[in-house]
C-alpha positions in Angstrom: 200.8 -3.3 65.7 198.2 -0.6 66.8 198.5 1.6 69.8 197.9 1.7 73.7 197.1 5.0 75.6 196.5 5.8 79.2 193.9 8.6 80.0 195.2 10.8 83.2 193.1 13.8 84.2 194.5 17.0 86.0 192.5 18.8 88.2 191.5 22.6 87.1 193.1 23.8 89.6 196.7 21.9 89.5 199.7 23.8 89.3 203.3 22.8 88.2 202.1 19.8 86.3 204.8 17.3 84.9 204.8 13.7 84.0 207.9 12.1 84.0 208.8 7.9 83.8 210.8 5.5 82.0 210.1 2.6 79.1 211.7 0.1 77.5 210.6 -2.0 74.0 211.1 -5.5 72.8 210.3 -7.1 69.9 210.5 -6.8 66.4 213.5 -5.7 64.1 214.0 -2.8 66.1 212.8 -3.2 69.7 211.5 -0.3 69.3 208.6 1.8 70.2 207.1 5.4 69.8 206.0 7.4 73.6 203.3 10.7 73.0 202.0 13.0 75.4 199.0 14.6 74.5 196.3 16.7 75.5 192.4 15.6 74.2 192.5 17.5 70.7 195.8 16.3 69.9 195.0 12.4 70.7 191.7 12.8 68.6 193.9 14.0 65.5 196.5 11.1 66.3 194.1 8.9 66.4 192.9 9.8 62.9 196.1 10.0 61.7 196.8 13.3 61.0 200.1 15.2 62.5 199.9 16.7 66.0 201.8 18.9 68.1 203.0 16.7 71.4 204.2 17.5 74.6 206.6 14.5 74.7 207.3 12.4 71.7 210.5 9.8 71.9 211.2 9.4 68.7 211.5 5.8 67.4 213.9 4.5 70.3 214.2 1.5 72.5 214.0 2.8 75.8 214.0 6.1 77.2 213.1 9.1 80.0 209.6 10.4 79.7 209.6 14.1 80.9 206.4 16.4 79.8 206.0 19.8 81.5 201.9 20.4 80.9 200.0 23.3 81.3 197.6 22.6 84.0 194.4 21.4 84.5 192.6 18.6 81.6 192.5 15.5 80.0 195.7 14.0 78.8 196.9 10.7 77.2 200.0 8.8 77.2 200.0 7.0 74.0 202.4 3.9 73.3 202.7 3.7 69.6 203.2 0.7 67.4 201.8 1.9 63.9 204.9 2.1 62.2 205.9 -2.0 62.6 202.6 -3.1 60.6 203.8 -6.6 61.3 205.6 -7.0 64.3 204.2 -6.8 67.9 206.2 -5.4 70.5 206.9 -6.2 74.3 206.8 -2.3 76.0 207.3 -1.8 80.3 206.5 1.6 81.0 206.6 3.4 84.3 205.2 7.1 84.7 204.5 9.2 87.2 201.9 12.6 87.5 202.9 15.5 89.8 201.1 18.9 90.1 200.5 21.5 93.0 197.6 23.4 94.0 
């Protein structure tokens, strides 16, 4: 039901900027879950439910490898999305990491 996110910022200076992790679902009919990174735009038309480019997205799957290459420096959001089980709440363990260079 609903959605969690997780607001990282890059410095404007960062260089070689990648976020990478794992997660896992539970719950439901399909322990299942859907995994977005994006930048601020991009989470601002998820949120209103319009499409969005991403610079991850898992698919519907039970767990996974998170691996987003970004383009430096700004705000970004990993988003943990339930909206498609209207019903059914889910049980999610994520684990992510944020690297960058100067």
């Amino acid at each position: 039901m609903g959605y969690t996110y997780y607001k990282f910022v890059v410095p404007p200076d960062a260089k070689n900027v990648f976020v990478d992790g794992r997660f896992s679902a539970t719950g439901g009919s399909g322990n299942d879950i859907e995994v977005f990174v994006l930048n601020g735009d991009e989470f601002v038309n998820f949120q209103n439910g319009h499409p969005t480019p991403t610079y991850y997205n898992s698919g519907q799957v039970t767990q996974n490898s998170v691996s987003a290459a970004l383009p430096g420096g700004g705000t970004y959001f990993l988003v943990l999305n339930n909206n498609f089980s209207l019903i059914t709440p889910k049980a999610v363990e994520v684990s992510a990491t944020l690297h960058y260079t100067y």
